[in-house]
C-alpha positions as CSV (number, residue, x, y, z in Angstrom):
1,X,40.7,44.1,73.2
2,X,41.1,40.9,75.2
3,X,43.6,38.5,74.1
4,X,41.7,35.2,75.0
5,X,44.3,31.9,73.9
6,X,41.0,29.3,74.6
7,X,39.2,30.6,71.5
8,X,42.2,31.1,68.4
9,X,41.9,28.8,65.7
10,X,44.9,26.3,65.8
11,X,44.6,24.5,62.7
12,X,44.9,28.0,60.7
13,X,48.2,28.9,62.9
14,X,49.7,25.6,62.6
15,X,49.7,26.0,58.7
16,X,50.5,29.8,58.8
17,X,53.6,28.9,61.2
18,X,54.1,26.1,58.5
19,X,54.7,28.2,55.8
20,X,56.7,30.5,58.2
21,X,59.3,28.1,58.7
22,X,59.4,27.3,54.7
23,X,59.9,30.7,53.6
24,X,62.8,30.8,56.1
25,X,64.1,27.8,55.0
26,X,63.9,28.8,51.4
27,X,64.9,32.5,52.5
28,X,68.5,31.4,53.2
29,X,68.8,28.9,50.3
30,X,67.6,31.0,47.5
31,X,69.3,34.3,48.6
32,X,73.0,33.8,47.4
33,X,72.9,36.4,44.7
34,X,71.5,38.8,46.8
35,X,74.1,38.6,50.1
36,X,76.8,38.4,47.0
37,X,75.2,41.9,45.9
38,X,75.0,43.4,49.2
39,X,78.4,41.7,50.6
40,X,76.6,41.0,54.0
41,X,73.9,38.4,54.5
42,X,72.4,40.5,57.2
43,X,70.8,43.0,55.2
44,X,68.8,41.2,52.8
45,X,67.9,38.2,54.8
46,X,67.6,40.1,58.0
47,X,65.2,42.8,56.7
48,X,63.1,40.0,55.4
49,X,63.3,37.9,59.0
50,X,62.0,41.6,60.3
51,X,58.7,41.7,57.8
52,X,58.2,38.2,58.9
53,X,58.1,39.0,62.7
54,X,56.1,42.4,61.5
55,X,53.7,40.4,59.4
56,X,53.3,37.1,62.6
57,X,52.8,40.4,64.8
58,X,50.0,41.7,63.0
59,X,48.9,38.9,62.0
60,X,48.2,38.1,66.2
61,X,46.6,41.5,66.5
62,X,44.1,41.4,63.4
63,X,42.7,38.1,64.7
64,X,40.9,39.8,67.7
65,X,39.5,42.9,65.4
66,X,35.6,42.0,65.1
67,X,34.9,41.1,61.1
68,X,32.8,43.8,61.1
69,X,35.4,46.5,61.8
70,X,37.6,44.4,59.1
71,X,34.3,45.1,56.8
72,X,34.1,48.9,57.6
73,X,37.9,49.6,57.2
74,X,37.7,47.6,54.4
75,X,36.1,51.1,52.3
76,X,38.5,53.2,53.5
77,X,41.6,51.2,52.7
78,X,40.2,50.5,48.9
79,X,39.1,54.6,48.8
80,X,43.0,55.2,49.3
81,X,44.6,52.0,47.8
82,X,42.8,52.8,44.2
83,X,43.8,56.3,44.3
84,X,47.5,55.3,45.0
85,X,47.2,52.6,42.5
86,X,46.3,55.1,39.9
87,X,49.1,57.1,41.1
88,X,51.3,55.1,39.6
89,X,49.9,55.8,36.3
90,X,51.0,59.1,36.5
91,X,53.7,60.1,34.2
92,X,57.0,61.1,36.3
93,X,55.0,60.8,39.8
94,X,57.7,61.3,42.1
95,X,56.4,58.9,44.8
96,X,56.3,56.0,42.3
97,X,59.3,53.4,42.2
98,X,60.1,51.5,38.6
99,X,62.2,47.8,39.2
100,X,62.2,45.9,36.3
101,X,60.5,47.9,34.2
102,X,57.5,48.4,36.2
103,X,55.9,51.0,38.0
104,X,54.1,49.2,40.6
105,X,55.8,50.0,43.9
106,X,55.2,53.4,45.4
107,X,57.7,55.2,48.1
108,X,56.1,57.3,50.7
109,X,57.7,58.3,54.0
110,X,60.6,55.9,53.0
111,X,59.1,53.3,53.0
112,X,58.1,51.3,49.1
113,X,55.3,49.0,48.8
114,X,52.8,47.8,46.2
115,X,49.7,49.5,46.5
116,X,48.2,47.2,44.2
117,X,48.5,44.3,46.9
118,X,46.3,46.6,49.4
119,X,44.2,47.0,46.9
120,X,43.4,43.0,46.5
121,X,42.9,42.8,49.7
122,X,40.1,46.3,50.4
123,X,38.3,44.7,46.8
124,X,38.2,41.2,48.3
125,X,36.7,42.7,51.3
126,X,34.4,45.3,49.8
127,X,32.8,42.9,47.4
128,X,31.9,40.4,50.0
129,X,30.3,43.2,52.2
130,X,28.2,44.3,49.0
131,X,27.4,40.3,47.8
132,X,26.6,39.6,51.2
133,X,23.7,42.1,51.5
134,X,21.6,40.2,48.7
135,X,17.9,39.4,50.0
136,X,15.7,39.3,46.9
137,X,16.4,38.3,43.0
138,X,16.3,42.0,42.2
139,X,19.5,42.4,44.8
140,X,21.5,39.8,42.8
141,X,21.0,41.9,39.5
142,X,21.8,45.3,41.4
143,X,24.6,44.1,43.8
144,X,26.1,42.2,40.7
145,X,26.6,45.8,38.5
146,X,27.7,47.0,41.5
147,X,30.3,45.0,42.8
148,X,31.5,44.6,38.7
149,X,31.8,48.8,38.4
150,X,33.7,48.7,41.6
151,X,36.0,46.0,40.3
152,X,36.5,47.7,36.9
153,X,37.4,50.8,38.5
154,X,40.2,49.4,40.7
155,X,41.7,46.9,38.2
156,X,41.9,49.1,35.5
157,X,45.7,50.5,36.7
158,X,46.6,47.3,38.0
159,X,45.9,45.6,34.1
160,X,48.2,48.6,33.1
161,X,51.3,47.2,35.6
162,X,50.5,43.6,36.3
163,X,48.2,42.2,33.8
164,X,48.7,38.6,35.9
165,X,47.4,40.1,38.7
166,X,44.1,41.4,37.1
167,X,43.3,38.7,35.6
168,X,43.8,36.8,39.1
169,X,41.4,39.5,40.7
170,X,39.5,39.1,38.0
171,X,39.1,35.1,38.9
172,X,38.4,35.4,42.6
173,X,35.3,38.1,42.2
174,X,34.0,35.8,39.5
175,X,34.0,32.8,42.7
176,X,32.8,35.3,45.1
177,X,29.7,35.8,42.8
178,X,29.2,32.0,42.4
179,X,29.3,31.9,46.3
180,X,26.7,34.7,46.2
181,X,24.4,33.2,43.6
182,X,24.7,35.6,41.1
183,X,22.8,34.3,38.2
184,X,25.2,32.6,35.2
185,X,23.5,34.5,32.8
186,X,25.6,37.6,34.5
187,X,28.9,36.0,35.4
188,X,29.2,33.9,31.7
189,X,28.5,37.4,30.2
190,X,32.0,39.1,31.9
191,X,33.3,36.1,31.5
192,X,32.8,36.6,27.5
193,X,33.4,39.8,27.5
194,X,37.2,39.6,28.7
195,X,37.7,36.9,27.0
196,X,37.0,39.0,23.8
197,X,38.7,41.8,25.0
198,X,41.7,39.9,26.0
199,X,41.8,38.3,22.9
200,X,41.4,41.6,21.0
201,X,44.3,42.9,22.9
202,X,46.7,40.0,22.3
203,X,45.9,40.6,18.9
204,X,46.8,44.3,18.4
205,X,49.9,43.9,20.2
206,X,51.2,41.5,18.8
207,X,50.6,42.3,14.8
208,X,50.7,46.2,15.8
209,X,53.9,46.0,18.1
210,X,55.6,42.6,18.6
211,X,56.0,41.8,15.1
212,X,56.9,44.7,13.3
213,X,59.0,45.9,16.6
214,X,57.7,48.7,17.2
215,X,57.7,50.2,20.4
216,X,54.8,50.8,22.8
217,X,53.9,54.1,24.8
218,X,51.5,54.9,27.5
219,X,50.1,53.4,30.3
220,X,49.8,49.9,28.9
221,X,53.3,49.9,27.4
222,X,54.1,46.5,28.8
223,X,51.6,45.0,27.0
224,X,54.6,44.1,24.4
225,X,56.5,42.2,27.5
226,X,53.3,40.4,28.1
227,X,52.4,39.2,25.0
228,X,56.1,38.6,24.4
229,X,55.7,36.0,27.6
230,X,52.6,34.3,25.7
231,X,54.8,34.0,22.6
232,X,57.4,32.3,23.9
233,X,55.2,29.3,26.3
234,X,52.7,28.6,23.3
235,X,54.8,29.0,20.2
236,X,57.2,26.4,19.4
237,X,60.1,27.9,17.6
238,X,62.0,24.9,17.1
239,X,65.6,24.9,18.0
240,X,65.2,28.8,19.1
241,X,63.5,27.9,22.5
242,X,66.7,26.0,23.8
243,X,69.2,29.0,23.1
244,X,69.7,30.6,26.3
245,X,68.3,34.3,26.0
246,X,67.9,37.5,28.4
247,X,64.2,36.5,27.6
248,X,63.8,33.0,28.8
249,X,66.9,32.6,31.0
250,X,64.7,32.5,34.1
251,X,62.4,30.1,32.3
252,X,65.4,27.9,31.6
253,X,67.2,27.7,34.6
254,X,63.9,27.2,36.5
255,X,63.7,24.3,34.4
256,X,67.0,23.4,35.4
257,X,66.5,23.0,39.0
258,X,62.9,21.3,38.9
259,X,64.8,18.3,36.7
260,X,67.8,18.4,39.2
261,X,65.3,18.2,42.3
262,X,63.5,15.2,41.0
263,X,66.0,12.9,40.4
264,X,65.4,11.9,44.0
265,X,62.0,12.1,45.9
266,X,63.5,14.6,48.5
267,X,66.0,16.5,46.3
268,X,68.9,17.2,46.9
269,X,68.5,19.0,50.6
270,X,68.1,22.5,51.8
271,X,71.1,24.6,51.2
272,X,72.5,22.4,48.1
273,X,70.8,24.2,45.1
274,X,73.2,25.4,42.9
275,X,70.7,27.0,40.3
276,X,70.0,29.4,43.1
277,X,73.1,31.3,42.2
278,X,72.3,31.2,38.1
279,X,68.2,31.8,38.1
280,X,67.4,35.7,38.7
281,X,65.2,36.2,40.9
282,X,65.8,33.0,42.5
283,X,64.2,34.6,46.4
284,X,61.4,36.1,44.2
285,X,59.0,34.3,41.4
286,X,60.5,31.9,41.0
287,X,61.4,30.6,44.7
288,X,59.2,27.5,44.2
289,X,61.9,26.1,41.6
290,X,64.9,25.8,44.4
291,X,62.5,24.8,47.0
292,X,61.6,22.0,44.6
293,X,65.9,21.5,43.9
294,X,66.4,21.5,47.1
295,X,63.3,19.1,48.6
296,X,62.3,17.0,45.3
297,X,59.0,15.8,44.7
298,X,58.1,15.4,48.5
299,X,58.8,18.7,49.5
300,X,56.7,20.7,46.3
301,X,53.6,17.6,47.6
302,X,54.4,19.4,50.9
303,X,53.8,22.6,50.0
304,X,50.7,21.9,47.6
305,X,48.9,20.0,50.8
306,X,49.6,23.0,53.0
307,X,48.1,25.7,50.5
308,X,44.9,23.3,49.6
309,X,44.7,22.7,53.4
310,X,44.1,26.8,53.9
311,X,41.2,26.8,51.6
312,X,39.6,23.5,53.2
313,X,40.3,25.5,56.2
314,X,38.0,28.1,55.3
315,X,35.7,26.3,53.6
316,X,35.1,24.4,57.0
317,X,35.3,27.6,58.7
318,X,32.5,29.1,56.1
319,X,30.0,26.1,56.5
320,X,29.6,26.4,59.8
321,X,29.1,30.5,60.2
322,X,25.9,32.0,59.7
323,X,27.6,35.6,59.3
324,X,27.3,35.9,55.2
325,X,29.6,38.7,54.7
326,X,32.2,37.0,56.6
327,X,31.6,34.1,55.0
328,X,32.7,35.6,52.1
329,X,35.6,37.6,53.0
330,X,37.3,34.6,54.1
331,X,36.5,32.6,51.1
332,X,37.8,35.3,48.8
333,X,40.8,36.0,51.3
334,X,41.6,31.6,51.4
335,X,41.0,31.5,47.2
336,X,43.6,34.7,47.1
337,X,46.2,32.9,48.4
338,X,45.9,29.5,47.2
339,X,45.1,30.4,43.4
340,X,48.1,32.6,43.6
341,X,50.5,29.9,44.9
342,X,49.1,27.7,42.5
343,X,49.9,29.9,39.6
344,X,53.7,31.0,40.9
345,X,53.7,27.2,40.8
346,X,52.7,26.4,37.7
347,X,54.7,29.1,36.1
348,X,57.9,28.0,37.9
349,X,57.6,24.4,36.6
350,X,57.0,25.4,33.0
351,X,53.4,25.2,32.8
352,X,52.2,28.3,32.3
353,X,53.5,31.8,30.6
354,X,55.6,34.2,33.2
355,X,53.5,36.6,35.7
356,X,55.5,37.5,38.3
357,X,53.3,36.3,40.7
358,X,55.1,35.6,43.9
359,X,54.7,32.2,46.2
360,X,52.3,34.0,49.2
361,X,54.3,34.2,52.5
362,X,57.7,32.8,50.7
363,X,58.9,34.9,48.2
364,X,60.9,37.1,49.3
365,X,58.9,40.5,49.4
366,X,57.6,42.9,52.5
367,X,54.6,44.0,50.8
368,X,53.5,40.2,50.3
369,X,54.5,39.3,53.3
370,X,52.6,41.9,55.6
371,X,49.4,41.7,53.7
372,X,49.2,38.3,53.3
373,X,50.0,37.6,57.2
374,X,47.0,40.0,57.5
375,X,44.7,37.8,55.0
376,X,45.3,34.5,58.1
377,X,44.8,37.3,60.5
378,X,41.9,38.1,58.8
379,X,40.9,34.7,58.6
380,X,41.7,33.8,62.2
381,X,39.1,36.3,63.6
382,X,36.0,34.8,61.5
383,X,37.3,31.6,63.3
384,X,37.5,33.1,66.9
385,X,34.1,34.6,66.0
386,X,32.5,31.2,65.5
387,X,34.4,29.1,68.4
388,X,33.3,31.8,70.8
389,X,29.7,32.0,69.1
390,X,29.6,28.0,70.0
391,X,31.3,28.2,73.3
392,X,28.4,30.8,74.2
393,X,25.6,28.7,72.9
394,X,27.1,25.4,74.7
395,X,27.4,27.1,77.7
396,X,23.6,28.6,77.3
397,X,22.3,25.2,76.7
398,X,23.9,23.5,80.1
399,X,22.8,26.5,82.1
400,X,19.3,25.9,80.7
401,X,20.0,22.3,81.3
402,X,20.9,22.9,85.1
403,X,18.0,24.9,85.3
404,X,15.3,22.8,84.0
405,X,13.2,21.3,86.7
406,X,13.5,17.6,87.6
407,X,10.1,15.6,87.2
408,X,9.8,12.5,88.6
409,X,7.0,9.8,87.9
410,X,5.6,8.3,91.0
C-alpha cells in the first residue's frame, strides 16, 4: 500500500477535520456531568480524544484500500454483524450489555460496541454492490427482491432495539434504489407497506399497552417507550407538557438551552452552557442543544453547511466516477451521515419525537466515532480512485500529444 499525499481528496478532509475540532470543542463543554461522575476529567474526555485519534487513524488507512476490497469485506462484515445483532435478542446472552434499558451494545474481549452500527455500514455497502450489478429491466425486478430480503433480515433485530435507526436504514436503501432506478411501482409498494405496518403497530401498542398500562415482554418490549415518545411530541396535553417529568426532562431542558443560545447570533461562547450540567445526556443525543447554547444561531448554520457540504461532496464525487457500485456506496455512506445529523438535529430542537440518534462524529460515543471516521475513509478512497484515474488519463493524453507527429504545410 503506497501512501501517495498528491492524490487524497482535500475538500473531504478539510470537513472531516472540521467536525473533528467541533466534537472536541463540544467534547469539553457538554461533559460536566460526566468528569463530576467520574471525579477526573481524564477518563471520560480522554478515552473519547483516544477513539478520535483511533477513528482519524483509520480513517487515513481505509482511504488507500481499493473500493473493491471495501465491496468484498463488505459480505463478510454484514455475515458477522447480523449474527451479533441478533445476539442481542437473545434472552440473558452474556455478551450483551443493557444502558438505558436497551440491549444494543455487545461486550466481547472487553471491549462494548454497537453491532448494530457495523451493521449500517456492511448493508450500505452490500446493497450498492448488488444495485450496482443491474444491466437489463429483468435485473431491476430481481436485484430489487433481493437487496429488500437482505434488508429485512438485518433490520429486523435492530427495529427490536432502535426502532429510529430502522426506520433511518430503512430511508437510505429506499435512496439507494432511486439511484439504481428501481421502478416506483416497487419502492411506493415498501413504502406502503411500512407505513401500514408501522401504523398497525402504533396502534396495538398503544390501545393494548400504553393506555391500559400494561406491561410489554419480548423482544419488541420497548415498543411502549417508543410510542410513549410519539405521544408526548404530537399530543397536546395542555398544561401536562410544561410539568417537568423523568419523561420529557431531556426534551425540556434541550429546549432550555436552544432559547438561551439564540438570544444572541453566536450564543453565549464555548464553555458557558449551563444547561450542560441539567440535560442528561448532554455529551450524547442531545449534544446539538449545548453546541447551539453555547455558539447561537451561527454556530448550529455552521454545522448544517458542513454536513450538507459532505453530501454535495459526494454527489460531485459520484458524477464524475464511472465505477457504479462505488458510486453508490458513497452515496449511501454521504446520505448515512447527513440524514442522521439532520434528525439528532431536529429532535434536539423540538421538532421531532426522541430517537436517540447521535450527532455523527460529535456525540460522544466510540462505536460512532470509529465507524463513522471509516464511512470518510471510505469515501476518501472513491475520491483517490477518480483523481488518480484522471491524473492517468491526463498524463496518457500529453504523452500521445508529444508523440503525435508534426505536419507542416509547405
Amino acid at each position: 500500500m503506497k501512501f501517495d499525499f498528491k492524490n487524497i481528496d482535500r475538500t473531504f478532509w478539510g470537513l472531516y477535520i472540521i467536525l473533528i475540532i467541533v466534537a472536541i470543542i463540544a467534547l469539553f463543554s457538554a461533559s460536566s456531568t460526566l468528569v463530576y461522575m467520574h471525579h477526573s476529567a481524564l477518563g471520560p474526555i480522554g478515552q473519547q480524544m483516544l477513539f478520535i485519534v483511533l477513528g482519524i487513524v483509520a480513517a487515513f488507512g481505509i482511504q488507500y484500500i481499493p473500493s473493491y476490497w471495501v465491496r468484498f469485506g463488505g459480505y463478510a462484515l454484514l455475515a458477522i454483524s447480523t449474527l451479533l445483532v441478533y445476539s442481542t435478542m437473545i434472552p440473558h446472552n452474556p455478551l450483551v450489555v443493557t444502558i438505558n434499558g436497551a440491549a444494543r451494545w455487545v461486550r466481547i474481549a472487553g471491549i462494548t460496541f454497537q453491532p448494530s452500527e457495523l451493521a449500517k455500514l456492511s448493508l450500505i455497502i452490500v446493497i450498492a454492490d448488488q444495485l450496482a450489478r443491474i444491466r437489463t429491466e429483468e435485473d431491476k425486478r430481481k436485484y430489487f427482491y433481493r437487496t429488500l430480503i437482505i434488508s429485512a433480515i438485518v433490520m429486523l433485530p435492530v427495529m427490536a432495539s432502535n426502532l429510529s435507526t430502522a426506520v433511518l436504514i430503512g430511508l437510505i436503501i429506499f435512496c439507494l434504489w432511486i439511484l439504481a432506478r428501481i421502478p416506483w411501482k416497487y419502492t411506493l409498494s415498501v413504502i406502503g407497506i411500512a407505513v401500514v405496518a408501522l401504523a398497525l403497530g402504533y396502534c396495538i401498542v398503544e390501545f393494548g399497552f400504553v393506555r391500559p398500562k400494561r406491561e410489554m415482554h419480548g423482544p419488541f418490549k420497548r415498543a411502549t417507550t417508543w410510542v410513549g415518545r410519539i405521544d408526548r411530541h404530537f399530543v397536546d396535553d395542555g398544561a401536562s407538557k410544561y410539568e417537568l417529568t423523568d419523561d420529557n426532562i431531556q426534551e425540556v431542558y434541550s429546549a432550555v438551552a436552544i432559547a438561551r443560545g439564540g438570544a444572541s447570533p453566536f450564543g453565549v461562547l464555548p464553555g458557558n452552557s449551563k444547561e450542560r450540567d441539567y440535560l442528561p445526556l448532554a455529551f450524547a443525543d442531545y449534544i446539538f442543544a449545548i453546541i447551539v447554547e453555547e455558539s447561537g444561531i451561527a454556530g448550529a448554520a455552521f454545522l448544517i453547511f458542513i454536513y450538507l457540504a459532505i453530501l454535495f461532496r459526494a454527489c460531485n464525487i459520484s458524477s464524475r466516477y464511472s465505477d457504479m457500485p462505488a458510486m453508490l456506496m458513497t452515496m449511501g455512506l454521504a446520505l448515512m451521515i447527513t440524514c442522521q445529523a439532520l434528525i439528532s438535529m431536529l429532535v434536539a430542537v423540538g421538532l421531532g419525537p426522541v430517537t436517540g440518534q447521535p450527532l455523527p462524529l460529535i456525540s460522544r460515543g466510540g462505536t460512532s466515532v470509529l465507524i463513522t471516521s471509516i464511512y470518510f475513509g471510505i469515501m476518501m478512497g472513491v475520491s483517490r480512485e477518480q483523481i488518480e484515474l484522471r491524473n492517468r488519463v491526463n498524463e496518457s493524453l500529453e504523452e500521445s500529444l508529444d508523440d503525435a507527429p508534426i505536419v507542416t504545410l509547405e
